[in-house]
C-alpha positions in Angstrom: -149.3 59.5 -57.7 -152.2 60.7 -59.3 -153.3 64.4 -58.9 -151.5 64.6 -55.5 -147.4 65.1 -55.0 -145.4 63.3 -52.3 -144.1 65.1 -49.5 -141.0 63.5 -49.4 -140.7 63.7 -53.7 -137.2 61.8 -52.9 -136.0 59.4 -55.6 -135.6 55.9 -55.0 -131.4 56.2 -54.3 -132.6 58.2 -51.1 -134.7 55.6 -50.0 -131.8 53.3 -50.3 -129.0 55.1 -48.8 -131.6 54.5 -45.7 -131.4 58.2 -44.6 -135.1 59.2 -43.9 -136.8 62.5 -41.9 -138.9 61.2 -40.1 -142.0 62.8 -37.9 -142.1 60.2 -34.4 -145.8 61.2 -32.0 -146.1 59.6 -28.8 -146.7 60.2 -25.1 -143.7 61.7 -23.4 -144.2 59.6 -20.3 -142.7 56.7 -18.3 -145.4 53.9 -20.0 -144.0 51.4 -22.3 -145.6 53.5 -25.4 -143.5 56.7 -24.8 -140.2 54.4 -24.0 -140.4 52.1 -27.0 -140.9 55.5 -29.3 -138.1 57.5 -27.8 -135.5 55.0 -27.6 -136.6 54.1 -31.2 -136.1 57.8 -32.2 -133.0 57.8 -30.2 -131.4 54.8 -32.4 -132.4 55.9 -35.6 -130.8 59.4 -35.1 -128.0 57.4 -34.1 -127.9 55.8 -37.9 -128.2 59.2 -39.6 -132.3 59.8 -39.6 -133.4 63.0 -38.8 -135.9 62.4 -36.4 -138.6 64.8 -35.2 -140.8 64.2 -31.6 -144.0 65.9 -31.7 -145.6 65.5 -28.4 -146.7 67.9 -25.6 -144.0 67.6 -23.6 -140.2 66.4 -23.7 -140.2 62.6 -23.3 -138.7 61.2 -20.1 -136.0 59.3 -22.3 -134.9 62.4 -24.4 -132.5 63.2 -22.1 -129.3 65.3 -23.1 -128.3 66.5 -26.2 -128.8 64.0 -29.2 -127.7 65.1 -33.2 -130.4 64.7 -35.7 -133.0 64.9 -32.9 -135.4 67.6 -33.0 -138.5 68.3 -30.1 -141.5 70.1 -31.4 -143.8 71.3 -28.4 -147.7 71.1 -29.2 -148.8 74.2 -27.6 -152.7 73.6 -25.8 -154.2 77.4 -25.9 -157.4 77.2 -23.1 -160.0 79.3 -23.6 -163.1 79.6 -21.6 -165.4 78.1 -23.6 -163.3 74.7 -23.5 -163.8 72.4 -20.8 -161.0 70.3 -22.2 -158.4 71.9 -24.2 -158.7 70.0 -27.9 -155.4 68.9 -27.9 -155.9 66.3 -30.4 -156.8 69.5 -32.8 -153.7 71.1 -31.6 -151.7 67.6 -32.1 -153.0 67.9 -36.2 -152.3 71.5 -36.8 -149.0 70.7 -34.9 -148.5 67.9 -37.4 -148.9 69.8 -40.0 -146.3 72.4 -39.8 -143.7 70.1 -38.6 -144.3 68.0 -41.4 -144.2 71.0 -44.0 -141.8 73.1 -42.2 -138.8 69.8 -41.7 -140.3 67.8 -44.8 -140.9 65.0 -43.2 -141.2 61.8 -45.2 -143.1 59.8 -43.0 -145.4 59.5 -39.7 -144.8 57.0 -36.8 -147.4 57.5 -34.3 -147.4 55.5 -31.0 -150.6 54.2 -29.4 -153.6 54.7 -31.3 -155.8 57.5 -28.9 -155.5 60.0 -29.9 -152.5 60.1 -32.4 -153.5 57.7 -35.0 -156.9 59.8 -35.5 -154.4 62.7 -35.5 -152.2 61.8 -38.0 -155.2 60.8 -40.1 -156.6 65.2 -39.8 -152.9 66.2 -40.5 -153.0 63.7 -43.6 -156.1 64.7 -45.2 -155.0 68.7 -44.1 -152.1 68.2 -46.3 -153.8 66.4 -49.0 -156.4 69.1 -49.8 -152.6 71.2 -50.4 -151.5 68.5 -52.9 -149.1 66.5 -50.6 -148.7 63.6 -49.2 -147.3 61.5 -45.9 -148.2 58.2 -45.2 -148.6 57.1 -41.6 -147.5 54.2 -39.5 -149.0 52.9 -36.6 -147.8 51.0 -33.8 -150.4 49.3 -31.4 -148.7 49.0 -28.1 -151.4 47.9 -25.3 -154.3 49.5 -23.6 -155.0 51.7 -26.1 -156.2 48.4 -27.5 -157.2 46.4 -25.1 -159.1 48.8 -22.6 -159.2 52.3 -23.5 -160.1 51.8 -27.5 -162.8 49.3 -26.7 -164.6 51.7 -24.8 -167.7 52.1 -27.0 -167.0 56.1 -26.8 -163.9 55.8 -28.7 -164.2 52.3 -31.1 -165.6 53.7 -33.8 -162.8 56.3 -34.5 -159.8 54.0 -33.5 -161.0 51.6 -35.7 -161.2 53.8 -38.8 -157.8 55.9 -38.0 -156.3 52.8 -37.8 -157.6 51.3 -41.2 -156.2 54.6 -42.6 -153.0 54.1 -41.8 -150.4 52.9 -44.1 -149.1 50.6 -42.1 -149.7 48.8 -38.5 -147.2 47.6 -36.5 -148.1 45.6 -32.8 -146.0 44.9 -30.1 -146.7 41.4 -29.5 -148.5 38.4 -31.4 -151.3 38.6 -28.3 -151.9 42.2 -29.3 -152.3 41.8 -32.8 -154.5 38.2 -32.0 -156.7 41.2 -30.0 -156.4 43.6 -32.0 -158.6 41.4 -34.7 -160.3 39.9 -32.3 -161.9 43.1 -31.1 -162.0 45.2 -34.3 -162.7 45.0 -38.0 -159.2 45.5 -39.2 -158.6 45.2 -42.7 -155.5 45.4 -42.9 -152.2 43.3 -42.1 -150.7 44.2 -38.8 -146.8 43.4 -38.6 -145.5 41.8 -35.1 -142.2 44.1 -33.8 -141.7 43.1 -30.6 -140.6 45.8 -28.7 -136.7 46.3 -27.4 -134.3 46.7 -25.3 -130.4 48.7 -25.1 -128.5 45.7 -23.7 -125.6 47.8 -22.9 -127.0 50.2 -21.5 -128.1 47.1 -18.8 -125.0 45.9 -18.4 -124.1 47.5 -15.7 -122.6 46.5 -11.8 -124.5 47.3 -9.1 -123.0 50.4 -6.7 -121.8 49.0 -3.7 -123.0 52.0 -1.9 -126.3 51.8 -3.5 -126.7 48.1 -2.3 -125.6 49.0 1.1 -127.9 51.7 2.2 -130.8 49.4 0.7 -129.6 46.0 2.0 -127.1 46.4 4.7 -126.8 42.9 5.6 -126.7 41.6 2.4 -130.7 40.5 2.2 -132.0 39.5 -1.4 -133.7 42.6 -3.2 -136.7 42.4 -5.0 -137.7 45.3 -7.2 -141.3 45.9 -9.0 -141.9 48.9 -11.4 -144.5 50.3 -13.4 -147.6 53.0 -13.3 -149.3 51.5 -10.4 -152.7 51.3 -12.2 -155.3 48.4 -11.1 -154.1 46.5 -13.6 -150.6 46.1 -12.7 -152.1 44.2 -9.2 -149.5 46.1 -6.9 -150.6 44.4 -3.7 -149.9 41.3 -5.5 -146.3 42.3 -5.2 -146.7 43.1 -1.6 -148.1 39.7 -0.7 -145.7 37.5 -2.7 -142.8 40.0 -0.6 -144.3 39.0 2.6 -144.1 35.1 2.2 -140.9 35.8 0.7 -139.5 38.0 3.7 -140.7 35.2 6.5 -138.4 32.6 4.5 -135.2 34.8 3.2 -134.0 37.8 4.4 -135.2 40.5 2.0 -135.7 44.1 1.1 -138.2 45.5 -1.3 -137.8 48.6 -3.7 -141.1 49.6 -5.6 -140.3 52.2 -8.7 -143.0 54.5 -10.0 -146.1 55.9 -8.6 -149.9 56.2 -9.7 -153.4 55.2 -8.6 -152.8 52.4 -6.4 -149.7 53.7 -4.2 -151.8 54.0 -1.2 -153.1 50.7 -1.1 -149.9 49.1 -1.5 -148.6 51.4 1.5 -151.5 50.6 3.8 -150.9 47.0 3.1 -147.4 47.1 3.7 -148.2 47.9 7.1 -151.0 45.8 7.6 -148.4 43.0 6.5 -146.0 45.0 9.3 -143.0 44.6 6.3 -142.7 48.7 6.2 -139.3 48.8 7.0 -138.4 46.4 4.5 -140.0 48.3 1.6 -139.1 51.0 -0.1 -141.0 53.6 -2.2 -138.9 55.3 -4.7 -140.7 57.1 -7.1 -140.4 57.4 -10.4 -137.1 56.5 -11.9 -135.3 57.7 -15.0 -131.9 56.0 -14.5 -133.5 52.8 -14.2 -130.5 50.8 -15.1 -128.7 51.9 -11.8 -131.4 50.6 -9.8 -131.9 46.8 -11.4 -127.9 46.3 -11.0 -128.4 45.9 -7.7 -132.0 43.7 -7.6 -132.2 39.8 -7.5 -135.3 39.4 -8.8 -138.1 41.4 -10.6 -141.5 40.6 -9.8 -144.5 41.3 -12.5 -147.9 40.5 -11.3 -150.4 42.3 -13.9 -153.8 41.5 -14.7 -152.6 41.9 -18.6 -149.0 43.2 -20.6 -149.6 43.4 -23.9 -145.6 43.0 -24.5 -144.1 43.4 -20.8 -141.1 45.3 -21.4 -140.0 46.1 -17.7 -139.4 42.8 -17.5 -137.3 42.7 -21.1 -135.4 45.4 -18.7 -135.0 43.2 -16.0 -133.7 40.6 -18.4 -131.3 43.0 -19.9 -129.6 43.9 -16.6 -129.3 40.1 -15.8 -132.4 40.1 -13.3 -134.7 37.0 -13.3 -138.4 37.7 -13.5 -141.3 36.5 -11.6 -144.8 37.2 -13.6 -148.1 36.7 -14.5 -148.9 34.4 -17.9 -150.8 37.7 -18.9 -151.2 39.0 -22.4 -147.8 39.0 -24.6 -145.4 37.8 -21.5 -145.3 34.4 -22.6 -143.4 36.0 -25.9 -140.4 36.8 -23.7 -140.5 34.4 -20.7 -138.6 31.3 -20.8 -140.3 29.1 -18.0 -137.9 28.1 -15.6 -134.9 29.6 -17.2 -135.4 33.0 -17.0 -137.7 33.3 -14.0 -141.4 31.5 -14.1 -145.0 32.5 -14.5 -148.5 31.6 -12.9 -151.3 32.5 -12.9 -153.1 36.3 -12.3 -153.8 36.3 -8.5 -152.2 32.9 -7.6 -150.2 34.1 -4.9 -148.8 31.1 -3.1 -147.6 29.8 -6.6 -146.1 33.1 -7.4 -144.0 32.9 -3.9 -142.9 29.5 -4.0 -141.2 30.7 -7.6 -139.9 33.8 -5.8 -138.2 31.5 -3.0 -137.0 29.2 -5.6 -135.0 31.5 -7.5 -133.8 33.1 -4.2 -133.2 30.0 -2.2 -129.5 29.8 -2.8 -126.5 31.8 -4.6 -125.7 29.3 -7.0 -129.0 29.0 -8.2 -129.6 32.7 -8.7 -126.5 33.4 -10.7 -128.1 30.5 -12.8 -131.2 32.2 -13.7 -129.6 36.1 -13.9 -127.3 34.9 -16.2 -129.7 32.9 -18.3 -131.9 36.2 -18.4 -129.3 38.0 -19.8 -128.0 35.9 -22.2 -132.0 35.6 -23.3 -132.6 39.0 -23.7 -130.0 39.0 -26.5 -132.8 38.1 -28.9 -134.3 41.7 -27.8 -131.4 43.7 -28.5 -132.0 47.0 -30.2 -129.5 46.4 -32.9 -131.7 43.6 -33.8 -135.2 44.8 -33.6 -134.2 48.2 -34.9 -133.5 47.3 -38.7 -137.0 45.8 -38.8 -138.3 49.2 -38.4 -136.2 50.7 -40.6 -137.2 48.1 -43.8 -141.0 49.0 -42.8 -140.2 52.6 -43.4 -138.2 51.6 -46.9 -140.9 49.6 -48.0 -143.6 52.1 -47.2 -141.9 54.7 -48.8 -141.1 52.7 -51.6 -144.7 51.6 -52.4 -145.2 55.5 -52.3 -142.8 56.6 -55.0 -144.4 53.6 -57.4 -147.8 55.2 -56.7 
């Protein structure tokens, strides 16, 4: 490198024992973004990395005590004269100091607003000291498809994202939008995201099953952040021609914008007793081993990984054609799709599916042997040769 030193100044046989530090920036929420990135860090600490979160709070995921994992807290300081705290300032300096302090040899930031822009101020920061860390991106949705086209934020997602060493999308469909909606100059890489199989894999609790379905009525589960765009009432609507042709329970896991609705519909549809609100979830693995079928109405997935989950736990899935979800759904093998809003074709899927025993242990068990191709221990490894090659291009530079 010319006038600048690496960060990481590792030789080449550390790139090859395949032992990295590296600096992971995400939201620590229940969205697809935050869960792809912790699990991510999760299984590269288990393969010896030495992985560092950097977000404002502890992810939902990063539960329990994990070697090789380390939390860094960006602390938000208000003063009066903010009306919103700068936290994407606070995220840099934040970025920074991990990165000096740890010396990190690389940055994966999740979901573009505001961490690839971050990343970007922490890079040249660290550059005007004489070091260097190159950046990786991963594109995982809305920050592409709705909150980055927003004309009030284009401009700088565009350019952090040109910056960064490397791009990484979710799903073909995202990267296809991705160019279609912004001058990228770059290559973007397609990882689809994961799943932990066998962490899936589980048997439903009796008990569990019980209290929800006493008399042994089919469960149908839908979770996510109950935004407009995951069309919750959809869910409700497909539930009540459901319920008036096979006994039936529904569970709804999360919470968010569009509750309410669902709620007054559900007693509109007079099918109250037969839902359930549960709130959000961590342990959702305990809660798809006792559903039958998983229903995913959205308006647009840019990957759809609760139904990958679903999969995993051997639950057939009932969706939209939306966005990525045609990447992962196997039409009439591991559940079907219609269209967005086509109710009555979305039911008569549902009942399908449901109709009989036989026929549902056809498609759970076809779900999870598809999700296979998901496994962590296979998607992984592709993140780990990104890494190798982007460090490698560094040490030749």
């Amino acid at each position: 490198m010319h006038g600048r030193v690496a960060i990481n100044q590792i030789p080449t046989l550390v790139v090859e024992s395949i032992i990295m530090r590296i600096g992971i920036v995400c939201y620590p929420t229940f969205g697809g973004s935050g869960v792809l990135a912790t699990e991510l860090g999760k299984a590269l600490a288990q393969q010896g990395h030495h992985v560092h979160f950097i977000t404002y709070q502890q992810p939902v995921r990063l539960n329990g005590f994990i070697p090789n994992i380390f939390y860094h807290e960006v602390q938000v300081p208000t003063y009066p004269l903010f009306d919103y705290p700068p936290y994407e300032t606070a995220l840099a300096s934040t970025m920074v100091d991990v990165i000096k302090n740890n010396n990190l040899q690389l940055l994966h930031v999740h979901y573009a607003i505001p961490h690839a822009s971050a990343a970007y101020m922490a890079k040249k920061i660290l550059e005007a000291e004489g070091l260097h860390i190159p950046v990786i991106t991963t594109l995982h949705g809305t920050d592409i498809t709705l909150v980055g086209r927003d004309k009030t934020y284009a401009p700088v997602v565009t350019f952090s994202i040109n910056q960064s060493d490397a791009i990484t999308a979710v799903s073909q469909n995202l990267r296809d939008e991705t160019f279609k909606h912004f001058k990228i100059e770059k290559n973007i890489e397609v990882i689809h995201n994961f799943v932990d199989v066998a962490r899936f894999n589980r048997k439903p609790i009796d008990a569990f099953k019980k209290v929800i379905a006493p008399e042994g009525e089919r469960i149908l589960l839908h979770a996510s952040n109950f935004r407009k765009i995951k069309r919750v009432t959809d869910v409700v609507e497909i539930f009540y021609n459901v319920h008036k042709k096979i006994p039936s329970k529904l569970l709804f896991v999360g919470d968010g914008p569009e509750r309410a609705t669902a709620e007054q519909l559900c007693r509109q549809l007079k099918v109250c007793d037969d839902v359930r609100f549960v709130g959000k979830q961590e342990q959702m693995e305990d809660i798809l081993a006792i559903a039958d079928l998983f229903l995913l109405t959205s308006e647009y997935e840019s990957f759809g990984l609760a139904a990958l989950e679903a999969m995993a736990a051997g639950i057939p899935v009932v969706s939209t054609n939306a966005g990525g979800l045609p990447e992962i759904m196997v039409q009439g093998v591991v559940g079907y799709m219609g269209d967005v809003g086509d109710i009555e074709t979305l039911s008569h899927y549902a009942i399908d599916i449901l109709q009989n025993d036989e026929r549902l242990q056809q498609f759970k068990s076809a779900a999870a042997k598809h999700a296979q191709a998901f496994d962590i221990t296979s998607i992984v490894p592709l993140y780990e040769k990104l890494y190798e090659e982007v460090l490698s291009s560094e040490l030749v530079q």
